[in-house]
C-alpha positions as CSV (number, residue, x, y, z in Angstrom):
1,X,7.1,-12.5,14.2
2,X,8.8,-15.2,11.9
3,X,8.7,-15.2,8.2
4,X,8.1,-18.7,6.8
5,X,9.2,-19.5,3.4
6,X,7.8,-21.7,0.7
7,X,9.2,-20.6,-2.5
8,X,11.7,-18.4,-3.3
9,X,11.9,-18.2,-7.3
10,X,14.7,-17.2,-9.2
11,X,14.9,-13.7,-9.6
12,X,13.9,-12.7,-5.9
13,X,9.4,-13.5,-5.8
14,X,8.9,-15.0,-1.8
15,X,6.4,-16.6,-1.3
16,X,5.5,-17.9,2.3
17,X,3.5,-17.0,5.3
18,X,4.2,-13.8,8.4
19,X,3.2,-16.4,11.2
20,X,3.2,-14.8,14.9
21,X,1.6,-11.4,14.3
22,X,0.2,-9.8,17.4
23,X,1.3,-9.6,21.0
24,X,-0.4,-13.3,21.3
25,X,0.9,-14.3,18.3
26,X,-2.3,-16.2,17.0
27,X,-2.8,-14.1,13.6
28,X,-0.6,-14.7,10.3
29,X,-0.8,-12.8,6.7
30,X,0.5,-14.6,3.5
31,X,3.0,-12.6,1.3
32,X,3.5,-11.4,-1.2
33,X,0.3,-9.4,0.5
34,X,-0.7,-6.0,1.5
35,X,-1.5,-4.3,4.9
36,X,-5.0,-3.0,5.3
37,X,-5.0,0.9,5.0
38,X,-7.0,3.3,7.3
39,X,-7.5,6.6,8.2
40,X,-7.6,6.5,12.0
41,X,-8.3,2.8,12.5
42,X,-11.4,3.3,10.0
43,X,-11.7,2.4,6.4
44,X,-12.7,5.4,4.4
45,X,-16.0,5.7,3.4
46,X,-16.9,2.9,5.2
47,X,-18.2,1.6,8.3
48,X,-17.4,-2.2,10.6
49,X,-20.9,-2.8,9.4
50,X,-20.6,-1.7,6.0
51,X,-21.5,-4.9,3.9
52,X,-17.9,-6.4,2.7
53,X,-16.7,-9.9,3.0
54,X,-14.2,-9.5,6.2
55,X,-12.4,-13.0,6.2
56,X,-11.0,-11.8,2.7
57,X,-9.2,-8.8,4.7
58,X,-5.4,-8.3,5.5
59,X,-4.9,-9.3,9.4
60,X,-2.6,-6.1,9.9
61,X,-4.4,-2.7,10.3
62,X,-2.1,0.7,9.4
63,X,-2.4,3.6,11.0
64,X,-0.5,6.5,10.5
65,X,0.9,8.9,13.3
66,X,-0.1,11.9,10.9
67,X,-3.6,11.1,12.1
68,X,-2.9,9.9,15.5
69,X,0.0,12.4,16.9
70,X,-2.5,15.3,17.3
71,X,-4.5,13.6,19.6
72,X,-1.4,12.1,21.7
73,X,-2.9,13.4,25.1
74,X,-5.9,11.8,24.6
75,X,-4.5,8.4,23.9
76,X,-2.1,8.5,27.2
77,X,-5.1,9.6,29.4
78,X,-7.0,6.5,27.8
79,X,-4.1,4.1,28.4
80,X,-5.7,1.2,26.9
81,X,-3.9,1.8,23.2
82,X,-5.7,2.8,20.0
83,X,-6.9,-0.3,18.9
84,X,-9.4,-0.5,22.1
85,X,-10.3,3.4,21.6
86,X,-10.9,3.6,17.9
87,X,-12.8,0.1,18.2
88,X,-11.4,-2.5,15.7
89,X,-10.9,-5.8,17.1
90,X,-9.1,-8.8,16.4
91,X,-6.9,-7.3,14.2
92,X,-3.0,-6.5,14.1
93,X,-1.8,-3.4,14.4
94,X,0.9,-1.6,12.6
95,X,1.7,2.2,13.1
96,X,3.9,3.9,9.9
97,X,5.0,7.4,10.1
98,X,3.6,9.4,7.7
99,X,-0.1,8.7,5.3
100,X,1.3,7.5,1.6
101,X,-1.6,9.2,0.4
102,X,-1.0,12.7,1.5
103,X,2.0,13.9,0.2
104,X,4.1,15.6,3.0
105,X,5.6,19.3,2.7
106,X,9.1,19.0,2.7
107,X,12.2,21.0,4.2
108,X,11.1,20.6,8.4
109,X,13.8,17.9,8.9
110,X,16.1,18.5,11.3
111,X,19.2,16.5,12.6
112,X,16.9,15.8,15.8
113,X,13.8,15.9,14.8
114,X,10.9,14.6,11.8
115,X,7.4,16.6,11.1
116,X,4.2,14.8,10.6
117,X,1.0,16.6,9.3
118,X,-1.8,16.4,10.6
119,X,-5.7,18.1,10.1
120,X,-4.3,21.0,12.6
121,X,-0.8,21.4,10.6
122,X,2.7,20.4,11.3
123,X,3.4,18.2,14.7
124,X,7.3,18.1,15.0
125,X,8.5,15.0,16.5
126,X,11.8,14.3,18.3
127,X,12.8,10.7,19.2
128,X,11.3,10.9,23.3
129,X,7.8,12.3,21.6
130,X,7.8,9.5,19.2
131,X,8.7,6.5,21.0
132,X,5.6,8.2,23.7
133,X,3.6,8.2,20.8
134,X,4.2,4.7,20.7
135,X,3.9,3.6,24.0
136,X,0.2,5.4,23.8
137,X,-0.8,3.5,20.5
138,X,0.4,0.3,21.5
139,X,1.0,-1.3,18.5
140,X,2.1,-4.4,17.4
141,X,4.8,-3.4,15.0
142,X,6.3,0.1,14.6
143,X,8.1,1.7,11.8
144,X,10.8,3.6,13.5
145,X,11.6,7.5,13.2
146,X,13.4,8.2,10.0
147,X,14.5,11.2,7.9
148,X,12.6,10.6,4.3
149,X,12.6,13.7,2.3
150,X,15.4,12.1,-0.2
151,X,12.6,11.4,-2.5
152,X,13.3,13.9,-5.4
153,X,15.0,13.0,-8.2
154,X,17.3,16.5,-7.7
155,X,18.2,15.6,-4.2
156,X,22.6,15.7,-3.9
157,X,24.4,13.3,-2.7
158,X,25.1,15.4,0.5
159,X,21.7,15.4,1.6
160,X,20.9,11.7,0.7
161,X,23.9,10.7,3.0
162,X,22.4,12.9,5.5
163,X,19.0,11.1,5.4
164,X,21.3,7.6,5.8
165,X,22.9,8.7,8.3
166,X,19.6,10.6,10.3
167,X,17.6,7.6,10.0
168,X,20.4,5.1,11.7
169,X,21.1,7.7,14.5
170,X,17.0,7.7,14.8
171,X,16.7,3.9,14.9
172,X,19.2,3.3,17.1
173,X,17.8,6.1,19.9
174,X,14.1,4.4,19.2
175,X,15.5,0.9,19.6
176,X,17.2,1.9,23.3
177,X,14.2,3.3,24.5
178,X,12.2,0.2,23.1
179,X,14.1,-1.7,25.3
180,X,13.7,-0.2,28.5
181,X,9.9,1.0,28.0
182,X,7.7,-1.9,29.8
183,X,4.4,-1.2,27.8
184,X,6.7,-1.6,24.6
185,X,7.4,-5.2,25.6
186,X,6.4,-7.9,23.1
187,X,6.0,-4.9,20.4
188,X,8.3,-5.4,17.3
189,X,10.1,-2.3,15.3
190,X,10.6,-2.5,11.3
191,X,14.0,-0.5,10.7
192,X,13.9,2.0,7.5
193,X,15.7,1.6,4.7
194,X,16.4,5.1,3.1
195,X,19.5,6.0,0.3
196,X,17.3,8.2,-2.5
197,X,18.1,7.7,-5.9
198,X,21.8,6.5,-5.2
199,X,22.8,3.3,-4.9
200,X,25.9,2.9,-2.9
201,X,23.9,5.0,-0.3
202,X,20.8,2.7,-0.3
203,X,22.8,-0.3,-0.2
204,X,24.7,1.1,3.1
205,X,21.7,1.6,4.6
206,X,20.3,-2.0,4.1
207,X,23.6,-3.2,5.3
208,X,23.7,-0.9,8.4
209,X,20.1,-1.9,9.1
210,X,20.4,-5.7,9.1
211,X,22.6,-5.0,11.9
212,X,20.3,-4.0,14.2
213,X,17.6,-6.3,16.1
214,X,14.6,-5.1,14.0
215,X,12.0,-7.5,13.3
216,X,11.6,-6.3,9.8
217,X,12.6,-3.7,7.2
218,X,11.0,-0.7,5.7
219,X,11.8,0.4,2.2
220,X,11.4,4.3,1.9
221,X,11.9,6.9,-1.1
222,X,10.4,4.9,-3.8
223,X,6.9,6.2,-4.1
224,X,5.1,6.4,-7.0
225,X,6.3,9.0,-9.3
226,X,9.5,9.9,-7.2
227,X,11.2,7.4,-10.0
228,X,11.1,5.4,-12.9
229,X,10.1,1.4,-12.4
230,X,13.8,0.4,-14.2
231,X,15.5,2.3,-11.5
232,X,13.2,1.4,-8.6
233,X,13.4,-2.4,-9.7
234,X,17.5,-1.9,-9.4
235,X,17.3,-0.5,-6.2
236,X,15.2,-2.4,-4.9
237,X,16.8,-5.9,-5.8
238,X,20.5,-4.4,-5.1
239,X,19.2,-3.5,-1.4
240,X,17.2,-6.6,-1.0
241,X,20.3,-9.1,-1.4
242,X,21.7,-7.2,1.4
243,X,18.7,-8.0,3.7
244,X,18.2,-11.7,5.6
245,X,15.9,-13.8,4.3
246,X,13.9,-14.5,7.4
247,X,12.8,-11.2,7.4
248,X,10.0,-9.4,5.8
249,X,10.4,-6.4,3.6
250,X,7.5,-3.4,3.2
251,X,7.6,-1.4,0.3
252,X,6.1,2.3,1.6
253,X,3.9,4.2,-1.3
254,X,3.8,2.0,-4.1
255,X,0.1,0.7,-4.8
256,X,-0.5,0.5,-8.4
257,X,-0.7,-3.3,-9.8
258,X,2.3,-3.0,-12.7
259,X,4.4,-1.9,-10.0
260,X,3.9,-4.4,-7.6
261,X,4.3,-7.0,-9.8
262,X,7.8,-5.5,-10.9
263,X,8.5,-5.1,-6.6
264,X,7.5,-8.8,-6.0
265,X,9.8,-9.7,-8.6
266,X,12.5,-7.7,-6.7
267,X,12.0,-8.8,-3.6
268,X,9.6,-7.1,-1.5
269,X,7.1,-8.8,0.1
270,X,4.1,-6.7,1.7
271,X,3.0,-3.1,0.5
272,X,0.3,-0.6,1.9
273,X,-3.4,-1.0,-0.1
274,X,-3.7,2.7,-0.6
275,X,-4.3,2.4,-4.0
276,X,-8.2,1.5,-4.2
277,X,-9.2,5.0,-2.1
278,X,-7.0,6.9,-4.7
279,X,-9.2,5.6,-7.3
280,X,-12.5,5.8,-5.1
281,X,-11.6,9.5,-4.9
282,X,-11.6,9.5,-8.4
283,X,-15.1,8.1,-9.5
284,X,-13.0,5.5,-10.4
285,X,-13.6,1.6,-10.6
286,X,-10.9,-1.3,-10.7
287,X,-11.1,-3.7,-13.6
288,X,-8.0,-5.1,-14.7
289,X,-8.3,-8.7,-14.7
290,X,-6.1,-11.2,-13.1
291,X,-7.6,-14.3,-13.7
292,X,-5.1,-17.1,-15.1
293,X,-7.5,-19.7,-15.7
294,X,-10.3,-17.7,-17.9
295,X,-13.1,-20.2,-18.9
296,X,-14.3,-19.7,-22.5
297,X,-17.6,-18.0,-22.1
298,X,-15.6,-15.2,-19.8
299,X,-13.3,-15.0,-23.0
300,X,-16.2,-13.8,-24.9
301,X,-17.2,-11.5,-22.0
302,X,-14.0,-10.2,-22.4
303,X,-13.5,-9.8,-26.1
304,X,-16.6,-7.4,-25.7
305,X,-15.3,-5.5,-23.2
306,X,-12.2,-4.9,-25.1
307,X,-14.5,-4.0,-28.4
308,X,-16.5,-1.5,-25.7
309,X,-13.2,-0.3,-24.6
310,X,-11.2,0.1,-27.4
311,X,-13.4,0.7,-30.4
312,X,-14.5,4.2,-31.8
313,X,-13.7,7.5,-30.2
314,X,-13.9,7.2,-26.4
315,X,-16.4,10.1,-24.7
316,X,-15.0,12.8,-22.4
317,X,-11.6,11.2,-22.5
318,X,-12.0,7.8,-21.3
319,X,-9.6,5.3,-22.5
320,X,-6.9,8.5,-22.2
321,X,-6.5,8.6,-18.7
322,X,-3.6,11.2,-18.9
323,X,-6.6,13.5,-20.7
324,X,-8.9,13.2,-18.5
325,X,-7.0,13.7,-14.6
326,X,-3.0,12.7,-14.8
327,X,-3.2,10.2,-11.8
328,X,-5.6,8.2,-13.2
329,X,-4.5,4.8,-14.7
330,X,-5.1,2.3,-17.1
331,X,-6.6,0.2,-14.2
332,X,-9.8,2.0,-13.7
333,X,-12.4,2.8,-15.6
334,X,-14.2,6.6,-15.1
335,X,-17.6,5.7,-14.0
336,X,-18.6,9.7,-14.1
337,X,-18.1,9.4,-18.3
338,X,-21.3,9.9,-19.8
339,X,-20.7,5.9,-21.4
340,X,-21.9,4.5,-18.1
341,X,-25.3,6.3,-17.5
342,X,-27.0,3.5,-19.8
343,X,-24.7,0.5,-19.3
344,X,-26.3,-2.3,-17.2
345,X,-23.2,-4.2,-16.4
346,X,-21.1,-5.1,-13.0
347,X,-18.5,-3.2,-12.3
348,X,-16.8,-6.7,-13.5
349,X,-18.4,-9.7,-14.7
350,X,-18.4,-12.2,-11.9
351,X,-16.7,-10.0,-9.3
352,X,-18.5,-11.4,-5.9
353,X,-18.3,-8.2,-4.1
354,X,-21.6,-6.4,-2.8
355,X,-21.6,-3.7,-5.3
356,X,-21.6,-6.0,-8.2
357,X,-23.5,-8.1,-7.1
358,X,-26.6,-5.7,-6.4
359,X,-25.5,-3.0,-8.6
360,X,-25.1,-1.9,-12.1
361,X,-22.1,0.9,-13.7
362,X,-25.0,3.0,-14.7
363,X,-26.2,3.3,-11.3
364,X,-22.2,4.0,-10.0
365,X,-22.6,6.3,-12.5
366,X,-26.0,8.6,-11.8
367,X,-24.6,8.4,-7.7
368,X,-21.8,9.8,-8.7
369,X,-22.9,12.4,-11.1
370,X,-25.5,14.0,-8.0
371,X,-22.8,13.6,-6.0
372,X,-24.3,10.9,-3.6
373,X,-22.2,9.9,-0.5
374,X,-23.1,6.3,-1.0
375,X,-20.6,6.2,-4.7
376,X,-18.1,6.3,-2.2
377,X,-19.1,3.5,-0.2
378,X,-20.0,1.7,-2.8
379,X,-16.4,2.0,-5.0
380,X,-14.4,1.8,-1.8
381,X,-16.2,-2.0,-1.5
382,X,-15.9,-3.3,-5.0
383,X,-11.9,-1.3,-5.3
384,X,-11.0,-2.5,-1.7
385,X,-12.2,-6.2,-2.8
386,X,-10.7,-6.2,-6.2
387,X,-7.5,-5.3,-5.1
388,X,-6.9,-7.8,-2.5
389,X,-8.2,-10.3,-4.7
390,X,-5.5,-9.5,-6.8
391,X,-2.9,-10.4,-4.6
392,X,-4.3,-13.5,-3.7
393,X,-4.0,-14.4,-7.5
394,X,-0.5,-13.0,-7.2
395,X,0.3,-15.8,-4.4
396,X,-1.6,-18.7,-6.3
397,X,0.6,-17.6,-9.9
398,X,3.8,-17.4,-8.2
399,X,2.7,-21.4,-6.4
400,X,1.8,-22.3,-9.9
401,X,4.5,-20.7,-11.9
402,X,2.0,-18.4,-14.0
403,X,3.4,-15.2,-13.2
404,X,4.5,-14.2,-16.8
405,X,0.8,-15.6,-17.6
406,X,-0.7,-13.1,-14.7
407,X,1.7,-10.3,-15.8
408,X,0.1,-10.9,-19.2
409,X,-3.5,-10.8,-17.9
410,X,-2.5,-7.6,-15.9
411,X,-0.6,-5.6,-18.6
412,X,-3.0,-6.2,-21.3
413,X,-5.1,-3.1,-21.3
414,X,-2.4,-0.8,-21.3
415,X,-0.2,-3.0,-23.9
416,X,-4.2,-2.7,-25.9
417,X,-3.9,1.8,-25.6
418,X,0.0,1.6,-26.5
419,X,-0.9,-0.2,-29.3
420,X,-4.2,2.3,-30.2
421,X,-1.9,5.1,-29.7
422,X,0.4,3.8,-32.5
């Protein structure tokens, strides 16, 4: 695995390309870019043969081991690794610890051991049991055992030094077993960077990482709604000078497209696409627009859109997202508001993704209102699409210098409610 460089702009945005993914090293993914979330090796809701556009998918699969660890027996009397058993082919595998969309219960750390959760409950994992785990996988690239639960904002200092300290003790034991486990040859391991809220902590534990031969670095603790974007963007930046610069950095649990482009400005340079099943789960449609070059007869597409969006009292809540469910955001649109059932639109003008190109909101809308398992399928393609298109328009702004433009383009619904709200 080598991370190769283009740009580096002022203020810490990489751009470049992972080149030498895989144990034959023939696959690469750009960054700033996203892995390709699964639940299992399997996209949700959907299918190798649902219709989607597969060249425009990340090269690296995730998998969690809070899906996989309960059926650890299984995978070592297979022996041939999880990619051959669950089926998905030509394809990199990374393996993370825990699912950044199931929120973990906490307090079942222990000096020795981590919990992961699984459909049959809590799976306690010491270091020999995970690095097995591994060996049965087979990944390409492992995030290594580490001690996470320094999340809360509430968490002392005592405890968060305790996590610091847990984690390096973990990485260390994974990394000497690495070594001497022969199936585990050719397989790279992505240290964890942990610290909380505190700073001197988290910049210890960059330091102390970079020490070790890891072939990349985790960045734990800053999930969604464990802290405000100010404070993650100064963590972030103050652990990501500490970090070389030939080696990639994954941001765990952050997904939403205002916080990525704050990350990418901070450093980071690959995160998990969770984000389009959240909003699949809720109804919900992407349609934040991240075109920098808009030609003038979208501009009047737009304009009406806005008018649509903004204009009168919205139904049932939309246009208030906190009103209607409190994880929904200004990203999305709520296809199950009674606004849709006659509107004859894409999901978004001149999206190419199967749904919009062979479907209309109002008929998003009357699947999802009966409760149809095909809205699922349907969202999950147009969301899933969307937002790796967005981060190809990430790469080509930061090439071109348009990221305050894209930022603009981005922002501009929720600056359009802020201003509504006033």
């Amino acid at each position: 695995m080598k991370l190769e460089l283009s740009r580096v702009i002022q203020g810490g945005c990489r751009v470049g390309v992972l080149k030498g993914l895989g144990k034959t090293g023939q696959h690469s993914l750009e960054v700033p870019g996203c892995l390709l979330y699964t639940r299992c090796g399997t996209l949700p809701h959907l299918t190798q043969h649902t219709p989607h556009n597969p060249s425009t998918l990340p090269s690296v699969t995730q998998v969690t081991l809070s899906t996989i660890a309960e059926h650890q027996e299984v995978l070592e009397e297979f022996k041939d690794g999880f990619r051959k058993f669950a089926g998905i082919h030509d394809t990199v595998l990374y393996c993370s610890l825990h699912d950044p969309v199931t929120p973990c219960p906490t307090g079942h750390i222990t000096n020795k051991t981590v919990s992961v959760w699984g459909s049959g409950g809590r799976i306690e994992l010491t270091v020999a049991r995970f690095m097995a785990l591994q060996k049965a996988v087979q990944p390409d690239w492992y995030q290594s055992m580490a001690d996470g639960e320094t999340w809360q904002s509430n968490t002392s200092r005592k405890r968060v030094r305790k996590s610091v300290d847990r984690t390096l003790a973990h990485l260390d034991e994974c990394l000497l077993i690495h070594h001497k486990t022969q199936e585990l040859q050719g397989v790279e391991v992505f240290g964890v960077v942990e610290g909380g809220d505190i700073l001197e902590e988290r910049v210890r534990s960059a330091k102390e990482t970079a020490k070790r031969p890891v072939a990349g670095f985790c960045l734990d603790g800053f999930q969604t709604g464990s802290m405000d974007q100010a404070l993650r963007t100064q963590l972030i930046t103050a652990v990501t000078k500490e970090l070389p610069e030939e080696k990639p950095r994954l941001l765990q649990g952050v997904g939403k497209p205002d916080e990525v482009l704050a990350c990418v400005e901070a450093g980071v340079d690959l995160f998990e696409s969770f984000f389009p099943f959240q909003v699949t789960e809720r109804g919900c449609a992407l349609c934040f627009d991240f075109d920098v070059s808009p030609d003038p007869e979208r501009a009047v597409l737009e304009q009406n859109e806005e008018r649509d969006t903004t204009g009168g009292t919205p139904e049932n809540g939309a246009g208030n997202p906190d009103h209607q469910t409190q994880t929904m955001t200004s990203f999305e649109i709520n296809l199950k508001d009674k606004r849709y059932r006659e509107d004859f639109r894409p999901l978004v003008e001149g999206c190419g993704c199967y749904c919009c190109r062979n479907h209309q909101r109002a008929y998003l809308h009357h699947l999802l209102v009966t409760n149809e398992l095909l809205a699922g399928v349907l969202l999950m393609v147009h969301n899933m699409a969307h937002y790796h298109a967005f981060f190809s328009a990430l790469r080509e702004a930061l090439a071109s210098d348009k990221l305050d433009l894209l930022k603009k383009r981005v922002l501009k619904r929720r600056y359009m409610e802020n201003e509504a709200k006033e």
